[in-house]
Every structure is written in C-alpha cells, then in structure tokens.
C-alpha positions as CSV (number, residue, x, y, z in Angstrom):
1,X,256.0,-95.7,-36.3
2,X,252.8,-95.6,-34.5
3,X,251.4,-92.2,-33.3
4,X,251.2,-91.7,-29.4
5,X,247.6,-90.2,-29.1
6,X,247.1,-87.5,-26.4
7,X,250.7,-86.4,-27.8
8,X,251.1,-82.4,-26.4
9,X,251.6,-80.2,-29.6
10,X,252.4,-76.2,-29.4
11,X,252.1,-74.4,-32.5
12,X,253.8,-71.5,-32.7
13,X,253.0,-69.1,-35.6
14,X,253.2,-65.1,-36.6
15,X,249.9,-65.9,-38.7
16,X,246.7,-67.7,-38.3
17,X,243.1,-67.4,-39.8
18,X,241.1,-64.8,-40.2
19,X,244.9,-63.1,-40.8
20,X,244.8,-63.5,-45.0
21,X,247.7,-65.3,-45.8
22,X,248.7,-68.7,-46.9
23,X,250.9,-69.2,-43.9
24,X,248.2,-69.1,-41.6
25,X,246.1,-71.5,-43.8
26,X,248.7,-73.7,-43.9
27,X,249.3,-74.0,-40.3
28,X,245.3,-74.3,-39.6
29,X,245.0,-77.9,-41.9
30,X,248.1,-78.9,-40.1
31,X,246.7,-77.9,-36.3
32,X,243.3,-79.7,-37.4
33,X,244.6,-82.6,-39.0
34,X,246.9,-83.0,-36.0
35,X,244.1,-83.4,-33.6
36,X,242.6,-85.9,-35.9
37,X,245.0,-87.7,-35.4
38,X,244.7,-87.9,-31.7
39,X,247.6,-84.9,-30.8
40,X,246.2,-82.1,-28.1
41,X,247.0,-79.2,-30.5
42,X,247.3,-76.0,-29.1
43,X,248.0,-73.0,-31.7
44,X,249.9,-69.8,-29.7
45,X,249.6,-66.8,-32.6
46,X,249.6,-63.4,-33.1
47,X,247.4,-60.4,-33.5
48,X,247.3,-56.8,-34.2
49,X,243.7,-56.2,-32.7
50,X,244.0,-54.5,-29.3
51,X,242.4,-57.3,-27.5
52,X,243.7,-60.7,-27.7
53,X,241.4,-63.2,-29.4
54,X,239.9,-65.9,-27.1
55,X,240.4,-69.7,-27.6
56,X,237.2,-71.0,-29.3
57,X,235.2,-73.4,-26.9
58,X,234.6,-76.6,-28.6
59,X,236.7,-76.2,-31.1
60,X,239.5,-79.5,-32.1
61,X,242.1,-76.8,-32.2
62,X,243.1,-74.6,-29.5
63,X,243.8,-71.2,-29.9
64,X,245.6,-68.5,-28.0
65,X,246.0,-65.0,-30.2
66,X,248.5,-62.5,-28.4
67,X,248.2,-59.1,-29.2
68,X,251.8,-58.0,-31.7
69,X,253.6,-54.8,-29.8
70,X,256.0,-54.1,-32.1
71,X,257.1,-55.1,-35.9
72,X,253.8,-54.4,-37.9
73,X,252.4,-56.5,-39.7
74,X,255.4,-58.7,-41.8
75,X,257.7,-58.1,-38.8
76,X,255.5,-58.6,-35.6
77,X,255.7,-59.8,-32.3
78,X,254.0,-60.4,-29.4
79,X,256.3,-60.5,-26.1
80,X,253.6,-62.3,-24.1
81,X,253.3,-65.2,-26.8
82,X,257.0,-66.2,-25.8
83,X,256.2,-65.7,-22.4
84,X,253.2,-68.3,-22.6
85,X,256.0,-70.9,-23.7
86,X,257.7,-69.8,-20.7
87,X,255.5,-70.0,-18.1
88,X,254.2,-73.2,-19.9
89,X,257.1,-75.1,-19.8
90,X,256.5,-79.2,-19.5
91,X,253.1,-78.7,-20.4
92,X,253.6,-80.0,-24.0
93,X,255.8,-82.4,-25.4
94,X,256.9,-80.8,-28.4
95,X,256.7,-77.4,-29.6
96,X,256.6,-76.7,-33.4
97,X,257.7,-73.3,-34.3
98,X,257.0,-71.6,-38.2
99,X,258.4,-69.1,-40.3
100,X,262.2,-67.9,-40.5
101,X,260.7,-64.6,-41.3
102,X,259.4,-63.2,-38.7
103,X,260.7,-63.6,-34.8
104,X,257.7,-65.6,-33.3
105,X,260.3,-68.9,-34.0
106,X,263.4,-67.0,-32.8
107,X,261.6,-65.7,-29.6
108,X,260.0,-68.7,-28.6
109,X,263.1,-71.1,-29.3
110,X,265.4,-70.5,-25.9
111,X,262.4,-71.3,-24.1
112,X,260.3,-74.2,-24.5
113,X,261.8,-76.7,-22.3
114,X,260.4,-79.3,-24.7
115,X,262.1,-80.2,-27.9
116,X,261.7,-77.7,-30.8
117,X,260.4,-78.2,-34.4
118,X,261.1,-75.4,-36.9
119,X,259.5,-75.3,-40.3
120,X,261.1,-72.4,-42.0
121,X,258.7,-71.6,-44.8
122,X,262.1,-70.6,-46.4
123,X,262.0,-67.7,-48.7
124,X,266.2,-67.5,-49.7
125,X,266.9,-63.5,-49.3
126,X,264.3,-60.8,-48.7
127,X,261.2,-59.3,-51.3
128,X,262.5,-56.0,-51.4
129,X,266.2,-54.2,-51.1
130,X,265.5,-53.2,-47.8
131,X,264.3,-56.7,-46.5
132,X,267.5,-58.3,-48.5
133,X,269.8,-55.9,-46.5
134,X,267.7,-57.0,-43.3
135,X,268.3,-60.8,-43.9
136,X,272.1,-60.4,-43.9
137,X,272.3,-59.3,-40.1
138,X,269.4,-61.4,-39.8
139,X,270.9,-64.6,-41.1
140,X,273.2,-65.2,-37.8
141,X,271.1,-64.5,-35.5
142,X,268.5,-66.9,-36.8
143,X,271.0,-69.4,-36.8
144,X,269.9,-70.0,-33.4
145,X,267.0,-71.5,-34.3
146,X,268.5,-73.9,-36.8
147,X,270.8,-75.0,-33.9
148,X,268.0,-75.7,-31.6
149,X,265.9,-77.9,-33.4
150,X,265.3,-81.1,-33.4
151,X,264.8,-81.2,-37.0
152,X,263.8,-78.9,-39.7
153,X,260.8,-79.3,-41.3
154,X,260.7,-78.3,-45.4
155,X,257.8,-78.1,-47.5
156,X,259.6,-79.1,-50.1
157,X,263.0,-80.5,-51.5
158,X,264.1,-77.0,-53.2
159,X,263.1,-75.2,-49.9
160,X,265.5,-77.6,-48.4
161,X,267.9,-76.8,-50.8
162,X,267.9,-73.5,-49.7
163,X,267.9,-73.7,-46.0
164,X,271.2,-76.2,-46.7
165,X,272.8,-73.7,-48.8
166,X,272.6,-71.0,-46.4
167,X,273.3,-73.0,-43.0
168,X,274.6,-75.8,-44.6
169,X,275.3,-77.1,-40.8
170,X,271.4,-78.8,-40.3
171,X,271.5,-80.6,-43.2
172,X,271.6,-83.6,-41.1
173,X,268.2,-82.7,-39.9
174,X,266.5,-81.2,-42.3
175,X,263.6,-83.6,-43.5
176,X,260.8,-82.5,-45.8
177,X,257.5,-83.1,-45.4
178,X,255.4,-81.9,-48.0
179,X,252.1,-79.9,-47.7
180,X,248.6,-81.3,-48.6
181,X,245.9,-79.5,-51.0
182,X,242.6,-80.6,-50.2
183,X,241.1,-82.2,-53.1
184,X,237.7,-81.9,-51.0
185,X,236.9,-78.3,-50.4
186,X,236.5,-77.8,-54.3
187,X,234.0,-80.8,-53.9
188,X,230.5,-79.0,-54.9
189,X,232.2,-75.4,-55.3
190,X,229.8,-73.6,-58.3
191,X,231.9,-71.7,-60.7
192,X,230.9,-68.0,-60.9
193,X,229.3,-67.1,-64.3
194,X,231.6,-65.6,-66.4
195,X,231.4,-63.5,-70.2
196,X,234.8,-64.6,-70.8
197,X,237.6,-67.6,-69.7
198,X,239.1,-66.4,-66.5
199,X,243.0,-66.4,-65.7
200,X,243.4,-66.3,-62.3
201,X,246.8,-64.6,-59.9
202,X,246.2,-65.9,-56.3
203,X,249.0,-65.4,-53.5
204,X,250.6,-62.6,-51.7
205,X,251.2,-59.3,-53.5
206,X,254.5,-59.1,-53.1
207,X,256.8,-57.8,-55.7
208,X,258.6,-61.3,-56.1
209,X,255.3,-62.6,-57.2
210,X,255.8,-61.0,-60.4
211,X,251.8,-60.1,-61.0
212,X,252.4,-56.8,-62.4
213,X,254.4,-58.8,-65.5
214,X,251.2,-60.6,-65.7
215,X,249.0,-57.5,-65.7
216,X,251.0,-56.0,-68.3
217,X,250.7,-59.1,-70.6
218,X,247.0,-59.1,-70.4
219,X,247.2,-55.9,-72.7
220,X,248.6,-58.5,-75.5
221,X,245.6,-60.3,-74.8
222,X,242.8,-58.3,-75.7
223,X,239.5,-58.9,-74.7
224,X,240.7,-63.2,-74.9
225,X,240.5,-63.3,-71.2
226,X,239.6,-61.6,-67.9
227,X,242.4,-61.5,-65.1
228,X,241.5,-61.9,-61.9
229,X,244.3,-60.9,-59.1
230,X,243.0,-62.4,-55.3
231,X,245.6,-61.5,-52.3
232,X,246.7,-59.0,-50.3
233,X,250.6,-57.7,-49.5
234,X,252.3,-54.3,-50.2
235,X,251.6,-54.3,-54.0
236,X,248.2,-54.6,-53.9
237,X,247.6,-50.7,-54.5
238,X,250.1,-50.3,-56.7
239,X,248.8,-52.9,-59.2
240,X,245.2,-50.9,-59.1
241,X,247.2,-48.0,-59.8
242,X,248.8,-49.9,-62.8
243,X,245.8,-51.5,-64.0
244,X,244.1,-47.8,-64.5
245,X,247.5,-46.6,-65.9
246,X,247.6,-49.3,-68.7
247,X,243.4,-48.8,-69.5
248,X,242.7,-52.7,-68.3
249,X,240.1,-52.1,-65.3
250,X,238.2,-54.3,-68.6
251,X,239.6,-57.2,-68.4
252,X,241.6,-57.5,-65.3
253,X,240.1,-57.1,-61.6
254,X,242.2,-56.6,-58.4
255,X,239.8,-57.8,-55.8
256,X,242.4,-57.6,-52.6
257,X,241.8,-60.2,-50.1
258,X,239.0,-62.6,-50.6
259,X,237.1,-65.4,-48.0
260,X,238.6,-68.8,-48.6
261,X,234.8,-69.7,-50.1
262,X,235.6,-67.1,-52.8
263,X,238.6,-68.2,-53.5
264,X,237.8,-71.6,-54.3
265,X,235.1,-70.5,-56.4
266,X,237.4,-68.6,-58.6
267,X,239.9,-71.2,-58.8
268,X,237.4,-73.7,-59.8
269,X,236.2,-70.6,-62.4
270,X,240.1,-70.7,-63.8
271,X,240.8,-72.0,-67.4
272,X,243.8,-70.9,-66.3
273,X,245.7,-70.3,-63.1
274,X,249.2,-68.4,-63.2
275,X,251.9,-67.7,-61.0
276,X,255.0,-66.9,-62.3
277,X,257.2,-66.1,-58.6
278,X,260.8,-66.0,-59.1
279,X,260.9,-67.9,-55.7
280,X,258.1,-70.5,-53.5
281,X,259.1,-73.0,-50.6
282,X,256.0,-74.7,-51.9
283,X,253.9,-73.5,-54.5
284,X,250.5,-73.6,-53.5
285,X,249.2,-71.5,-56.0
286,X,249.9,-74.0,-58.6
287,X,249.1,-76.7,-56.0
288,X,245.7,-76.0,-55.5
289,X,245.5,-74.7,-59.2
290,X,246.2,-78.6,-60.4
291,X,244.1,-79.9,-57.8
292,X,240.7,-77.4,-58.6
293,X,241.1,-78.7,-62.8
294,X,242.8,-75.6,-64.0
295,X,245.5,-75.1,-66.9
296,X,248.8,-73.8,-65.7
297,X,251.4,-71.4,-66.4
298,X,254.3,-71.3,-64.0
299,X,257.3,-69.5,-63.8
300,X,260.2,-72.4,-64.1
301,X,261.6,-73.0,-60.5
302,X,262.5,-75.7,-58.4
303,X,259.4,-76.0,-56.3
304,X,256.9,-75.7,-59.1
305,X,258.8,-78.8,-61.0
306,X,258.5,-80.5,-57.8
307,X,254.9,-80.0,-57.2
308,X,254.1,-80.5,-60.7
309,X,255.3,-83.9,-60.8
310,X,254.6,-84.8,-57.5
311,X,250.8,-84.1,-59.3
312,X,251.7,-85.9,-62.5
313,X,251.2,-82.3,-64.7
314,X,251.8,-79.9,-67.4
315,X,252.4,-76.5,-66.9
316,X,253.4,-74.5,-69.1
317,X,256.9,-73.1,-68.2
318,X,258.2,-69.6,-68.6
319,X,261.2,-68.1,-67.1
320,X,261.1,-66.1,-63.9
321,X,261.7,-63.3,-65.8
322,X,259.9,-63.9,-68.7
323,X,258.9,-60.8,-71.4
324,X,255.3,-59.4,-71.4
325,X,254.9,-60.8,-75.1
326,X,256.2,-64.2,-74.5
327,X,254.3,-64.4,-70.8
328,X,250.8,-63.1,-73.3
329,X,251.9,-66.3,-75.8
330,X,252.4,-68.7,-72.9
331,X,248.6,-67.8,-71.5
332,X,247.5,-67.5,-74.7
333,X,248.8,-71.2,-75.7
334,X,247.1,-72.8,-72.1
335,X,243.6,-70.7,-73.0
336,X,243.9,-72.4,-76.2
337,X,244.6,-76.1,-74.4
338,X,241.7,-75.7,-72.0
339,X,241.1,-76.8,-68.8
340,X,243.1,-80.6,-68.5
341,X,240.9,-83.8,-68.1
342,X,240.6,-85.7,-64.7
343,X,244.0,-85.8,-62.7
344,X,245.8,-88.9,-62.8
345,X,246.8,-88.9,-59.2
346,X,245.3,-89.2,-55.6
347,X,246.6,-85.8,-54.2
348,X,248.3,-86.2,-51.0
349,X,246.2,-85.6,-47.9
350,X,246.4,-83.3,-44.6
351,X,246.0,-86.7,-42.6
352,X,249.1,-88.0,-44.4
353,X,250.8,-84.9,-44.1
354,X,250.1,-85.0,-39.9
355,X,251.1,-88.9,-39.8
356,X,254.9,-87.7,-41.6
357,X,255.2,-84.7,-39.0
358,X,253.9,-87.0,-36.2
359,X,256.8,-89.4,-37.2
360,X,259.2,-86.5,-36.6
361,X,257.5,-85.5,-32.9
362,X,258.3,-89.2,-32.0
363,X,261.9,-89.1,-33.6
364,X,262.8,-86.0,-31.9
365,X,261.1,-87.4,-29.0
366,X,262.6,-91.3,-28.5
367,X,266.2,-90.1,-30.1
368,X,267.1,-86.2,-29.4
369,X,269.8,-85.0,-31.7
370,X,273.1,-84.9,-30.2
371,X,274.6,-81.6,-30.0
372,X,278.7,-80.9,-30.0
C-alpha cells in the first residue's frame, strides 16, 4: 500500500529525549523517520521540569512537552497532554499512543476523535512486588485501551505473545512491527582506549535486568575484563553500593546515564555486550550489541531468540537465572571468541520500520475495525 504523504500523525508518549530511556529513543527514530516519509508528525510528551518544553522551530518533528503533575517519574502524567488531544480533535488523522505502563495511552485514548494506535512496549507483570500488585488492578482498567485500538502494535512476536496471553481478546489486531537499529550511527564512532577488553551492561537499572548477577560474576573474572554498567533506573545506586561491597570499583564502573554519543562509543569499545533480563518486548541491548560488532551473552528468552535470528547471530545463551559461576564461564567463553566477523545481514532500517507502521495508519484508516 502506498503511503498518503501529508498523513496527520500524533505521538503520544510518557518519554522522549533528553529523558534517558530507551522508550523515548525509540519513539524519536520512529517520529523522524515518519516525517521522512512524508507524515506531519507531531510528538505530545511529558516532562517533569516546571516549565513545559517548547516545540523546536525547524525541526522535522514536532514537539509539545507537558509538564507531569502527578505519578513521578515511572508513573507520570500530565493532565494538559490529554487535554491537547482534546481540544485537538480532527486535527490529525491518527493518533499513535505508547506504553502500557504508564497512563499517557490510557488518558489520551477516550479522546482523540481519530483512530487510535497503541504500541504497548509490553513488559508481562511489574519489576518489583509492589509494581506486580499494581498491575493486577491495573490490568482491567487498561483493557480499555486494548478495546479502542485500531490495532496493536508489538515490537516483537514474544511481546505479542504476551499481550495475547493476558487479553487474549485483540489478538485479531495485534500485528508486530519490529524496531530498527541503525547500522549508521556506529559509522565512524572511535572506540575509547582501553587497558583491558570491555564487557559492557546497557539498559535500564531495573532489578529485572539482572546487572547485579553480572557484577557479582565479574569477581570470578579477575582482572580478564573491565565492566562497564551505562543506564539509569532505581538500582543504579544500589549497584555502586554493591560494587564497593564486593572490592570491584577495579574492574567494573557504574557510570549512570550517559549521552547517546558515549554510548555508542562504548558499544563499539565492547568485546562483549551482556544482558541477561529475565524479560524484553524487544531487546535492544543485544540489538544494537549485534549491530555495533560485539560478542554476546544473553539471558535465553523469547525476544533475544527472535532478535538474534532475525540478525543471523550467536549469543551465547544462559538462563535467566543463571549462577554467578556459570554467568563468569559464559563471559569468559565470548572474551575468549572475540568480537564476531562482518554481520551477515542488512539490518532492518527506521525507514522500513515507518513504511510497516504507515501500512497500519492506512489499514486502520480505509477499514476501521468493527466493534460488537
């Protein structure tokens, strides 16, 4: 199907650059590479700075940042953001709303006036106790949004999995469109200069992640390797704190949250590049691990399998709750392969990935879902 151009797209997210977070990255190469593709792309987001940010002029994307009243940071929202969509009605022709967890989709859903698009970014249950508790009076009451869409836009095949399992209602409309990693922004990225091979953590902090297993196998290391942990999230302290517990501010270094420049200088620094979640919609971490020329170890779940092959590599696999001794012989075994040879595959691109979502807009557009 052949794109309209001009086509009206509001993005609706909880997170957008400079926020840290792969969300918001995610949701910036889509806005952009929908504009490249001819779509007037209007990103509605939110802040916690006291003054809203202003739309940048010139810019291919447009972006409105409202100020989050309530909810901190994981749980924010903005009530003026919804009431944007409100007063906005008929102004676009679709509006694409992300994340199940956090309200921004919920609030905006019951009034756009324009056919929704929901792309979950589907985590199944919560990262902590508290937040699985949460989810189960959560669950019906995001429902709604399921209901109201269009169609449901997955990252990946076990992310749709999941959504079906728990509202196994949509999976009519459920379609997955993969993400893109960027084969180009690694294109004349310098290494650092390092004493010795770097394994690199880069994500979230959150407990799910797993990083601390990984800090605590580094000790079974020795001086083989340095660990380097890039993110932010609410373990970030508590792995410093662990790090100077264990005696390892040596060889492993928590650096928080880094500029996307950094970051790509440290994956291209990688032999290898870990993650080792017990749960991902996507997997970007390995993703872009593949994609910069890195060795991988990856915790054995659906949506690293997927991305693997999609890729055409090797990780090497560990359970999600793999020991500290056989997570240090895992790394150990990748330091010893070294960093793989050229990949075998074209990685798929953000202008592919905005054609696919395009083709949805149009769908949802020319044939709206029929509703009992």
């Amino acid at each position: 199907m052949t794109a309209r151009t001009g086509l009206r797209v509001a993005v609706a997210t909880p997170s957008y650059p400079p926020e840290v977070g792969g969300l918001g990255v995610l949701v910036r190469n889509l806005a952009t590479a929908l504009a490249g593709q001819g779509c007037d792309a209007t990103v509605l987001t939110q802040t916690r700075d006291r003054a809203p940010r202003p739309a940048e002029p010139g810019a291919a994307v447009r972006v409105l940042a409202f100020r989050s009243a309530v909810g901190g940071r994981r749980f924010g929202y903005a009530p003026r953001l919804r009431r944007h969509v409100l007063d906005h009605r008929g102004e676009f022709d679709v509006v694409h709303a992300f994340s199940y967890h956090a309200p921004v989709a919920l609030a905006v859903s019951g009034v756009t006036g324009s056919p929704l698009l929901f792309s979950p970014v589907f985590h199944a249950g919560g990262h902590s106790a508290l937040a699985r508790a949460a989810h189960v009076g959560y669950r019906p009451v995001a429902r709604r949004v399921f209901e109201r869409a269009e169609a449901i836009l997955c990252l990946s095949s076990a992310e749709r999995d999941d959504v079906v399992r728990l509202y196994p209602f949509c999976a009519r409309w459920a379609r997955v469109v993969p993400i893109a990693v960027d084969a180009e922004q690694y294109a004349g990225v310098e290494p650092f200069e390092v004493a010795r091979p770097v394994i690199l953590s880069a994500g979230r902090l959150d407990r799910y992640k797993r990083v601390d297993a990984v800090v605590r196998a580094m000790g079974a290391l020795g001086d083989r390797a340095t660990l380097v942990v890039t993110g932010v999230g609410p373990e970030l302290e508590p792995l410093r704190r662990l790090v100077a517990e264990l005696g390892l501010s040596g060889t492993v270094q928590v650096l928080g949250g880094v500029e996307e420049v950094t970051l790509h200088r440290w994956q291209r620094t990688a032999a290898v590049v870990v993650s080792i979640s017990s749960r991902e919609s996507f997997g970007l971490a390995v993703a872009e691990g593949i994609v910069a020329g890195a060795a991988i170890v990856a915790s054995e779940i659906p949506a690293h399998r997927e991305v693997a092959a999609a890729l055409d590599a090797s990780p090497v696999y560990v359970p999600a709750d793999v020991t500290t001794g056989d997570l240090a012989s895992a790394l150990r075994a990748a330091l010893d392969a070294g960093r793989p040879g050229p990949m075998s595959k074209v990685p798929r691109a953000w202008s592919d990935v905005a054609r696919d979502t395009i083709a949805v807009y149009e769908d949802a557009l020319a044939h709206p879902r029929a509703r009992s």
